[in-house]
KOLTORVEX-566025 format. One record per residue: x, y, z of N, C-alpha, C in turn. Coordinates in nm, 2 decimals. Example, Ala and Ser with C-alpha at 12.3 -4.5 7.8 and 13.67 -1.06 7.14 Angstrom:
BEGIN
+--------+--------+--------+--------+--------+--------+--------+--------+--------+
!    nc1 !    nc2 !    nc3 !   cac1 !   cac2 !   cac3 !    cc1 !    cc2 !    cc3 !
+--------+--------+--------+--------+--------+--------+--------+--------+--------+
!   1.32 !  -0.57 !   0.78 !   1.23 !  -0.45 !   0.78 !   1.32 !  -0.33 !   0.78 !
!   1.28 !  -0.22 !   0.71 !   1.37 !  -0.11 !   0.71 !   1.29 !   0.00 !   0.79 !
+--------+--------+--------+--------+--------+--------+--------+--------+--------+
// end
This chain:
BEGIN
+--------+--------+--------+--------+--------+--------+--------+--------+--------+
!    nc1 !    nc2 !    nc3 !   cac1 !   cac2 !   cac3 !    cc1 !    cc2 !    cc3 !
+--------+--------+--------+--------+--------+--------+--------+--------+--------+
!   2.36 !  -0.52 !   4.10 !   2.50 !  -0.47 !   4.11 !   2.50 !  -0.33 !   4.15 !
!   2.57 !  -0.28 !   4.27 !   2.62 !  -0.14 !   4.29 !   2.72 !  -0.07 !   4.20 !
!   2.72 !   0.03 !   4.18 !   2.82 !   0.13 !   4.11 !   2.80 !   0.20 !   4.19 !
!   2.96 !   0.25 !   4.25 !   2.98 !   0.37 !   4.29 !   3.05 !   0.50 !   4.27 !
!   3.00 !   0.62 !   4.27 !   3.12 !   0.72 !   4.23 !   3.19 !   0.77 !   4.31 !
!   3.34 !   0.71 !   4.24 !   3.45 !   0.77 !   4.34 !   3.50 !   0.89 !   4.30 !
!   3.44 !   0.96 !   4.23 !   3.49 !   1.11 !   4.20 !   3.55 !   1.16 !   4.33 !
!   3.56 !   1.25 !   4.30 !   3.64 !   1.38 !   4.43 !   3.55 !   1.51 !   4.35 !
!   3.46 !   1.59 !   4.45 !   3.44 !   1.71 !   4.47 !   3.36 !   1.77 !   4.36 !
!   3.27 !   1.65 !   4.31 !   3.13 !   1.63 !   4.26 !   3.02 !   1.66 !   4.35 !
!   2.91 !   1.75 !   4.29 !   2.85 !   1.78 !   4.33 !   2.66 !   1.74 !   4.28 !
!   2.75 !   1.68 !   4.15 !   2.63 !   1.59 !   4.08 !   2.65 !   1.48 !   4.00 !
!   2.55 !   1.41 !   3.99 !   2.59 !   1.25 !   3.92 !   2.49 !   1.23 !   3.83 !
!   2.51 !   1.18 !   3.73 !   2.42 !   1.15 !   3.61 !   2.45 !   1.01 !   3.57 !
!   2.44 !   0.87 !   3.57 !   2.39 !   0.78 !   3.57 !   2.33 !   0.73 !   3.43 !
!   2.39 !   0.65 !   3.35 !   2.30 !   0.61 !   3.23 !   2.37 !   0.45 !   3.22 !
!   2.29 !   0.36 !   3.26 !   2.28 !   0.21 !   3.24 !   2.13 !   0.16 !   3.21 !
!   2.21 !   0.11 !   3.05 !   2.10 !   0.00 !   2.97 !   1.95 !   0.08 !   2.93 !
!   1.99 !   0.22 !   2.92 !   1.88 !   0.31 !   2.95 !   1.81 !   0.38 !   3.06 !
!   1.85 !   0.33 !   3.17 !   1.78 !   0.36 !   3.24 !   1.85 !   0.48 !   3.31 !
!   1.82 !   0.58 !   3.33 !   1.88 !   0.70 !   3.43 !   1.90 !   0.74 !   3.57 !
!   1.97 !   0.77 !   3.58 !   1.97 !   0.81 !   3.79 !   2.05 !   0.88 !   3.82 !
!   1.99 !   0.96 !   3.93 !   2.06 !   1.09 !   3.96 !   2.15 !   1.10 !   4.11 !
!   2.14 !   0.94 !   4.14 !   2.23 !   0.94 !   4.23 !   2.33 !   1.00 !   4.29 !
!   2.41 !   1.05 !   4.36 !   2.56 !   1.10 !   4.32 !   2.65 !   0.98 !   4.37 !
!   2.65 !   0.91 !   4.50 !   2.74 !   0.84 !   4.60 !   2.73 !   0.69 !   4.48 !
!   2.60 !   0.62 !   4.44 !   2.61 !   0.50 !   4.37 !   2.49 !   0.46 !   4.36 !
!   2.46 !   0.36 !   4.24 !   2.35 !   0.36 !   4.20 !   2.35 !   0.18 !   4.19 !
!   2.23 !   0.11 !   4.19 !   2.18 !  -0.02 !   4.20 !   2.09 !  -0.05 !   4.09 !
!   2.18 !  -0.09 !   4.01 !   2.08 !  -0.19 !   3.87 !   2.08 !  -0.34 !   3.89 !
!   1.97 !  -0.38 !   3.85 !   2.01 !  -0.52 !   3.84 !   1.97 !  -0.59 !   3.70 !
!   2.07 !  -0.68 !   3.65 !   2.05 !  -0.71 !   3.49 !   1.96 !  -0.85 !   3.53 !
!   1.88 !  -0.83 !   3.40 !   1.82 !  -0.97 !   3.39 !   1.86 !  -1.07 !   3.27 !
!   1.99 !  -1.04 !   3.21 !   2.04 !  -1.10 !   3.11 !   2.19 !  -1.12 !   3.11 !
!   2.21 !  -1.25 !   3.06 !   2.43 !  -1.26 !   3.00 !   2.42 !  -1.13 !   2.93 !
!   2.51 !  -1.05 !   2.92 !   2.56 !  -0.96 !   2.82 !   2.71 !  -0.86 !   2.85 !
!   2.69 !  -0.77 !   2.79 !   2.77 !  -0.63 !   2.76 !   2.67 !  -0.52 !   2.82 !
!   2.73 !  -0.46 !   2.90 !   2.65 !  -0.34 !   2.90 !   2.71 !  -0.24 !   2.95 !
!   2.68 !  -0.12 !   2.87 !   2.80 !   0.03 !   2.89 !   2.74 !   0.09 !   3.02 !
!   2.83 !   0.15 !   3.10 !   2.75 !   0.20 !   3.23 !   2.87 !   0.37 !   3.20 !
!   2.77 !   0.46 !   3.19 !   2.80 !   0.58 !   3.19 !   2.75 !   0.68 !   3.33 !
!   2.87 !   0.72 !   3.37 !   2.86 !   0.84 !   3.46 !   2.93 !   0.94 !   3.41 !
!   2.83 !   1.05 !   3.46 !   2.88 !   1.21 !   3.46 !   2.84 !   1.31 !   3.57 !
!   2.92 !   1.32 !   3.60 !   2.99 !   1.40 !   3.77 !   2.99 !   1.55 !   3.69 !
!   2.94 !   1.64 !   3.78 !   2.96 !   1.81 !   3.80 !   2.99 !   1.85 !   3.92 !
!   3.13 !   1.96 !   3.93 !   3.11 !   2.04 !   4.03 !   3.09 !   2.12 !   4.00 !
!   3.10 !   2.24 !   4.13 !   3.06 !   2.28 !   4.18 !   3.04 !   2.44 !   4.11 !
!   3.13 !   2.43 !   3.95 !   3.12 !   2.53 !   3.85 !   3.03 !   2.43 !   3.76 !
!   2.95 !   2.35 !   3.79 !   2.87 !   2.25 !   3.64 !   2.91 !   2.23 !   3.54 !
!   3.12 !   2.18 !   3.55 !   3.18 !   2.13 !   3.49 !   3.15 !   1.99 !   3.45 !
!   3.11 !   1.94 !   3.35 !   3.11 !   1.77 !   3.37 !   3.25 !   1.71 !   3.31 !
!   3.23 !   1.59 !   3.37 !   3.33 !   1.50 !   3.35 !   3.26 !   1.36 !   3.31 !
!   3.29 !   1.25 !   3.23 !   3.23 !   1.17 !   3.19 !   3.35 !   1.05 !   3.17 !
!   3.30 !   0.92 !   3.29 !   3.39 !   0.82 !   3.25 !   3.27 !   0.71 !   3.18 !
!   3.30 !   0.62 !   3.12 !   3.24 !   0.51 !   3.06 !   3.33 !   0.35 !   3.08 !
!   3.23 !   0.26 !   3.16 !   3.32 !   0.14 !   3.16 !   3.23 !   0.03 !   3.10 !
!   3.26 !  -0.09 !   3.04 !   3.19 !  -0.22 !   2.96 !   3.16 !  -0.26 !   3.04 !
!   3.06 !  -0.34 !   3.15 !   3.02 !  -0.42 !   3.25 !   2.98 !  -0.55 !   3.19 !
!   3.03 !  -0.65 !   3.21 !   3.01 !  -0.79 !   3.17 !   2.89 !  -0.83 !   3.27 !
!   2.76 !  -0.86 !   3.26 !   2.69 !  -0.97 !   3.36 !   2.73 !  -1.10 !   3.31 !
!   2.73 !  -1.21 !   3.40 !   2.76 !  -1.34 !   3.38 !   2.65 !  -1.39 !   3.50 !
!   2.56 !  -1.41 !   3.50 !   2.46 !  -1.50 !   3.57 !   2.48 !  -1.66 !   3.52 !
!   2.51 !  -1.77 !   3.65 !   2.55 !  -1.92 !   3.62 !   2.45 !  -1.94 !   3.68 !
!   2.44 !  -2.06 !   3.65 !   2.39 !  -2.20 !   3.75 !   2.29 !  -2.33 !   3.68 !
!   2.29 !  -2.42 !   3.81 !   2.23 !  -2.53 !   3.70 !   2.12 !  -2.57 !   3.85 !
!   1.99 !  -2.62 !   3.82 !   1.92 !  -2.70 !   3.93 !   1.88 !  -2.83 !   3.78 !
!   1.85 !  -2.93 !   3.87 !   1.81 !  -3.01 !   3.84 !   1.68 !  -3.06 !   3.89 !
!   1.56 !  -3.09 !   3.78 !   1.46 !  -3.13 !   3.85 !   1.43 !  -3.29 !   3.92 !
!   1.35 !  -3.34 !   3.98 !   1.38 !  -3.48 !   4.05 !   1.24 !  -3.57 !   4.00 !
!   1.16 !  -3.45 !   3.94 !   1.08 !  -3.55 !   3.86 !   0.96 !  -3.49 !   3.72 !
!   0.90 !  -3.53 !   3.66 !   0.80 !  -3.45 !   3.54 !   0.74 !  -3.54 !   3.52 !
!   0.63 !  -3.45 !   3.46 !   0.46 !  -3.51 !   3.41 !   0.50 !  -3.48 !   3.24 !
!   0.50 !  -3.56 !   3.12 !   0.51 !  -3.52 !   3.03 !   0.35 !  -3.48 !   2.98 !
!   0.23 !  -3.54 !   3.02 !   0.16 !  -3.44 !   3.02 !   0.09 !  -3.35 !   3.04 !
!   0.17 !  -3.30 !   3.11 !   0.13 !  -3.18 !   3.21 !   0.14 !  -3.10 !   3.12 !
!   0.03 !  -2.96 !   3.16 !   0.00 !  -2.85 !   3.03 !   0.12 !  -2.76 !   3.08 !
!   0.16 !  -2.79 !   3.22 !   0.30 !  -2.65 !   3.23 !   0.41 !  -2.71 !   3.16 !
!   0.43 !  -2.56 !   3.09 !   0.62 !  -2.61 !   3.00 !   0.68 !  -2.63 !   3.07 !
!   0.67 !  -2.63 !   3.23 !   0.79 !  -2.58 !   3.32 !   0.82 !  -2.77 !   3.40 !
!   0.69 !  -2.83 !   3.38 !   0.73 !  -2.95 !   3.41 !   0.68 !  -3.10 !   3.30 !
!   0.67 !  -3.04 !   3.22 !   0.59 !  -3.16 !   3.12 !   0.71 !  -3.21 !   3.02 !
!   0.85 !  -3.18 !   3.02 !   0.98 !  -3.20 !   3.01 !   1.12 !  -3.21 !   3.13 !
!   1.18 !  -3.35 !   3.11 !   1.26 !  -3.33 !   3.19 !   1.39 !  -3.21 !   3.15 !
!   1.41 !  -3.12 !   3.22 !   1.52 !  -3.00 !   3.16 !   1.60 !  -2.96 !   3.28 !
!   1.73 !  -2.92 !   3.25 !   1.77 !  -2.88 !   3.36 !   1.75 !  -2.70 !   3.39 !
!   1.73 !  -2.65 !   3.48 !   1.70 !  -2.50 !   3.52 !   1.86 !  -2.45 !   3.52 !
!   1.88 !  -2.39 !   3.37 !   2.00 !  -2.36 !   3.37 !   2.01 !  -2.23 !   3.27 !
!   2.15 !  -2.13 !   3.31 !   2.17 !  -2.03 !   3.25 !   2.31 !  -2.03 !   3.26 !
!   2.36 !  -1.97 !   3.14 !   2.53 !  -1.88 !   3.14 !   2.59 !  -2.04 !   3.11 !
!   2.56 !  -2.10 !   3.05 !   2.60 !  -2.22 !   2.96 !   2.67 !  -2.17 !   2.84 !
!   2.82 !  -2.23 !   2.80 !   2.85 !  -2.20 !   2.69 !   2.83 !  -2.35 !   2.62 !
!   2.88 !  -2.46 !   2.69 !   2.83 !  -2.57 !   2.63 !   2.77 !  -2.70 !   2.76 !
!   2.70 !  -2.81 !   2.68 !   2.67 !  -2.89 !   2.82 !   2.64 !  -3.03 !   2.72 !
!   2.61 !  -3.13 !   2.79 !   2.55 !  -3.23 !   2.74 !   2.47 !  -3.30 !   2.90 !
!   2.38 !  -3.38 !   2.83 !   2.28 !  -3.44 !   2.95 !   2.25 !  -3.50 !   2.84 !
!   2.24 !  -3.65 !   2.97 !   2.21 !  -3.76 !   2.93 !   2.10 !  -3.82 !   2.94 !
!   2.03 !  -3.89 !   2.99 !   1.92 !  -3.99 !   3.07 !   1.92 !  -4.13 !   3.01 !
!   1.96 !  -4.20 !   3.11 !   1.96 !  -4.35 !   3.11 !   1.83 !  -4.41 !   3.16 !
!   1.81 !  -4.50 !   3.12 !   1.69 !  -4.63 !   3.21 !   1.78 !  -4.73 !   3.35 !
!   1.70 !  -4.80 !   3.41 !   1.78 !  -4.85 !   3.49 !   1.86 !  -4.94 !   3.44 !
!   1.83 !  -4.97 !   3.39 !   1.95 !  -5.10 !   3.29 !   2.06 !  -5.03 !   3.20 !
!   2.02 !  -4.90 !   3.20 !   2.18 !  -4.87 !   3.17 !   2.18 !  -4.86 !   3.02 !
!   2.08 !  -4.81 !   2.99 !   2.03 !  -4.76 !   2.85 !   2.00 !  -4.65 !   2.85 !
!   2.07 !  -4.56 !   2.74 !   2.07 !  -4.41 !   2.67 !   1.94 !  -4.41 !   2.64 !
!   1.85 !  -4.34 !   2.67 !   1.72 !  -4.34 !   2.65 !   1.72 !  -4.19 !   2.55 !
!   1.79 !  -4.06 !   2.59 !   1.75 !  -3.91 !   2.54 !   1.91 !  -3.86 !   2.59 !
!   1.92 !  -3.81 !   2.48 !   2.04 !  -3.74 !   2.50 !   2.06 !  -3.55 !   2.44 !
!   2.13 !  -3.42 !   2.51 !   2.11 !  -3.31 !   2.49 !   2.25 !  -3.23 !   2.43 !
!   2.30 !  -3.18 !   2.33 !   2.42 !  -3.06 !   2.38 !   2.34 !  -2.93 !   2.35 !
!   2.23 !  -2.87 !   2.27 !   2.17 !  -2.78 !   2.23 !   2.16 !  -2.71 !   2.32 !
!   2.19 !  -2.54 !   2.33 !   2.14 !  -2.45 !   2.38 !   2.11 !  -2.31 !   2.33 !
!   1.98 !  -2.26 !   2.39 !   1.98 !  -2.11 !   2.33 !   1.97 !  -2.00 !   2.41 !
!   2.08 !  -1.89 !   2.40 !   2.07 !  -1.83 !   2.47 !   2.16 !  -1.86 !   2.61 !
!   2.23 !  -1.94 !   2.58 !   2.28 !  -2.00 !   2.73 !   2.24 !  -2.10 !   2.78 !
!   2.11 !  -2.12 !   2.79 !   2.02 !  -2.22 !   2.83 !   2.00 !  -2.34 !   2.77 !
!   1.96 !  -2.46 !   2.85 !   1.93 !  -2.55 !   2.74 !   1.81 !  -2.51 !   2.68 !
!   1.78 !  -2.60 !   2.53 !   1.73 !  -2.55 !   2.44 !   1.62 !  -2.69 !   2.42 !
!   1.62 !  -2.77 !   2.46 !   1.51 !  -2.90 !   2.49 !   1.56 !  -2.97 !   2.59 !
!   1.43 !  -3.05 !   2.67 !   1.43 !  -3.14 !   2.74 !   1.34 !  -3.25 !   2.70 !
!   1.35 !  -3.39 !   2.78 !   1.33 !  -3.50 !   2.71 !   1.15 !  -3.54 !   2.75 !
!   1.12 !  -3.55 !   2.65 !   0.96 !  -3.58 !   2.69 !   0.91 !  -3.68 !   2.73 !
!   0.99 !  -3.79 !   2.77 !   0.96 !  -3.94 !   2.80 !   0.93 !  -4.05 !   2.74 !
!   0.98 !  -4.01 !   2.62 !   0.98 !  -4.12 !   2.52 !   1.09 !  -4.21 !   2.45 !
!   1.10 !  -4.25 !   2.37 !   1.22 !  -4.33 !   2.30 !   1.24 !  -4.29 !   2.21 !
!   1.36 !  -4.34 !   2.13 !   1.40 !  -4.25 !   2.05 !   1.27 !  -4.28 !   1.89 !
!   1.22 !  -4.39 !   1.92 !   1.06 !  -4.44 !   1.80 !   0.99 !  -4.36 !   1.86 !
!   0.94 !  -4.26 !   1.98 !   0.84 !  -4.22 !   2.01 !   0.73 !  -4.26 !   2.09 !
!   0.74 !  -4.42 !   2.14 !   0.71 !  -4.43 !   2.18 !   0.76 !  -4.44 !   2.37 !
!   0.60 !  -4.46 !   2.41 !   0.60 !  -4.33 !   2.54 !   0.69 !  -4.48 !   2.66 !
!   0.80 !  -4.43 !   2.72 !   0.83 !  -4.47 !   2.81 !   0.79 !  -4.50 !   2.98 !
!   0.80 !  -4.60 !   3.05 !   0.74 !  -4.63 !   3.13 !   0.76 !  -4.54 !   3.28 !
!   0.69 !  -4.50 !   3.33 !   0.64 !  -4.42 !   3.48 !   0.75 !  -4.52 !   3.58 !
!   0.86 !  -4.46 !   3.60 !   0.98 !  -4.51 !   3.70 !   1.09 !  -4.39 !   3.71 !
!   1.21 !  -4.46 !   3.80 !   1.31 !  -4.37 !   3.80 !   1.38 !  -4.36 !   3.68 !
!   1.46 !  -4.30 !   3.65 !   1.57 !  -4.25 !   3.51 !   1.68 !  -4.22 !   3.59 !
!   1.82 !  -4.19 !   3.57 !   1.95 !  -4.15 !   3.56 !   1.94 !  -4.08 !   3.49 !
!   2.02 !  -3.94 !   3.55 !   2.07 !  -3.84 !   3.46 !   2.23 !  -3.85 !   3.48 !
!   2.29 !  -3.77 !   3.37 !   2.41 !  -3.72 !   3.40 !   2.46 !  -3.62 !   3.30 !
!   2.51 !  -3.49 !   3.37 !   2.55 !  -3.43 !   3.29 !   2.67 !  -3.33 !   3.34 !
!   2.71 !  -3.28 !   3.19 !   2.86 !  -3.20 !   3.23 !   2.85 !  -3.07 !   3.19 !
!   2.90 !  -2.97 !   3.19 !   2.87 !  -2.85 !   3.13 !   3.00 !  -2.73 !   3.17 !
!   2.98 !  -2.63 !   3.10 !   3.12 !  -2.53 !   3.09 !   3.07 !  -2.42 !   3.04 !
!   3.05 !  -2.30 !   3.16 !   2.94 !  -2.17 !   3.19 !   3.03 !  -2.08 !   3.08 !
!   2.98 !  -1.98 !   3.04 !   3.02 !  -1.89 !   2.97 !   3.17 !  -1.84 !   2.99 !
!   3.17 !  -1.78 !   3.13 !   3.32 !  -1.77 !   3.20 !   3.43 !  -1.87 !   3.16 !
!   3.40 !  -1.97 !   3.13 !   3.48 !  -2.08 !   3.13 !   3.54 !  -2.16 !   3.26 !
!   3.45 !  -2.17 !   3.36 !   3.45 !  -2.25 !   3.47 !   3.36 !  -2.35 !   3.44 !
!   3.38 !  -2.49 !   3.51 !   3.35 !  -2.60 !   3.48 !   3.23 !  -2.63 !   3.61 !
!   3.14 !  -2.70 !   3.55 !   3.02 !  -2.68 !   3.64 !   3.07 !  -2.84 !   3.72 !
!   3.06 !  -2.87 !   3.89 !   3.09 !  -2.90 !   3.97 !   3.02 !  -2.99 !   3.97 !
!   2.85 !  -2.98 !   3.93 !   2.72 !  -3.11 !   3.99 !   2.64 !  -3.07 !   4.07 !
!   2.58 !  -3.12 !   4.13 !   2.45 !  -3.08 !   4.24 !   2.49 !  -3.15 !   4.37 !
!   2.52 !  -3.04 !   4.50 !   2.58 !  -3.07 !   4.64 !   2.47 !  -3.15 !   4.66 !
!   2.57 !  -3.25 !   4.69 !   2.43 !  -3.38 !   4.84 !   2.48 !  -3.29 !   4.97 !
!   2.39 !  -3.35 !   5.09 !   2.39 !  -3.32 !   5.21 !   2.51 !  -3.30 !   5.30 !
!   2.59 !  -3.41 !   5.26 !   2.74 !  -3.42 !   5.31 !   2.85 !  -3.31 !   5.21 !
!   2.83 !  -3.23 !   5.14 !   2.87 !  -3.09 !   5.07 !   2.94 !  -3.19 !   4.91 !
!   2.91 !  -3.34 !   4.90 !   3.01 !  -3.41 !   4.79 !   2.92 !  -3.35 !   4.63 !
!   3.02 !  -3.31 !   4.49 !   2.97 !  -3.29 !   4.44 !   2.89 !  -3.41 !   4.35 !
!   2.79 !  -3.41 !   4.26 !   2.76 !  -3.53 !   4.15 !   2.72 !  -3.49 !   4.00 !
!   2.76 !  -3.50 !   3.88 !   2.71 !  -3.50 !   3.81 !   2.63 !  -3.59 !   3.75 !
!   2.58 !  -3.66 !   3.84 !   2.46 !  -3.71 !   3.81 !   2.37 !  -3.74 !   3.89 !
!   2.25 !  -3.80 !   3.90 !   2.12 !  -3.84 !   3.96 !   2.02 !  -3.91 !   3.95 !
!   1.91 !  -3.91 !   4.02 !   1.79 !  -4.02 !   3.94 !   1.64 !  -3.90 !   3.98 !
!   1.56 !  -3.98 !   3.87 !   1.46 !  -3.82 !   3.89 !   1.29 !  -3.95 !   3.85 !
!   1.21 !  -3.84 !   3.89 !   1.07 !  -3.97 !   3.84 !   1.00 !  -3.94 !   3.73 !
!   0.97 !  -4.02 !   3.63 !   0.88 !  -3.98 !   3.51 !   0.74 !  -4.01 !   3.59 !
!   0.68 !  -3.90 !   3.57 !   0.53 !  -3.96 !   3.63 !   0.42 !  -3.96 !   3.47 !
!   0.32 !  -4.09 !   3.49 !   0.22 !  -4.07 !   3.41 !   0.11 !  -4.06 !   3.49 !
+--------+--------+--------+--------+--------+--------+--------+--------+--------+
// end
């Protein structure tokens, strides 16, 4: 994100976001790596090394959702040995996963942090391990902002909240 100072007839800038310092005068470039609150302080001097000091709350709001299209549950990476959706700035959601026949196989609303908070390891709800095919997903979700998440564009720009993805063994 840029910040700029629109003072008038500053001749110095002092800069304090999230700790970090800068002596910028015209505007400075942070970039947040988290949802939050964060105070962004500037202090302007002229040309007698008068300061002046405004303070404003900056909201980051980082969204979005990818969906993966397939996972190894035993794969040693966390990043694919769960089916999960690659998501942040979630206030709430649910995801589903059906079999082809149209059976609830794993079902989600948990999240931490914004994010989901588990994905489904390819099993049943006894634990035992489910068979190497396609699945159905579907899910709905509502980002921190309170905008309603759309689905994942197909090619022709139409939205879907749902899909089919591969369990591999």
């Amino acid at each position: 994100m840029i910040f700029y100072n629109k003072s008038t007839n500053s001749v110095r800038a002092e800069w304090l976001i999230n700790g970090t310092k800068s002596s910028n005068l015209d505007s400075v470039l942070y970039s947040f790596d988290k949802n939050g609150y964060y105070p962004i302080f500037l202090t302007v001097y002229n040309k007698f090394d008068c300061p002046d000091t405004t303070t404003i709350i900056f909201r980051a709001v980082m969204k979005g959702v990818e969906m993966p299209n397939a996972f190894e549950p035993k794969n040693s990476s966390p990043k694919i040995n769960s089916f999960r959706p690659m998501a942040i700035g979630l206030q709430s959601y649910f995801l589903g996963v059906w079999d082809l026949w149209g059976n609830l196989v794993w079902s989600s609303d948990k999240t931490i942090d914004t994010e989901p908070a588990e994905g489904w390891d390819g099993k049943d709800s006894k634990g035992k391990e489910m068979p190497s095919q396609n699945y159905i997903w579907r899910m709905k979700a509502t980002f921190i902002d309170g905008t309603v998440w759309k689905g994942i564009k197909d090619s022709n720009g139409k939205f879907h909240m749902e899909g089919t993805f591969t369990l591999l063994r």
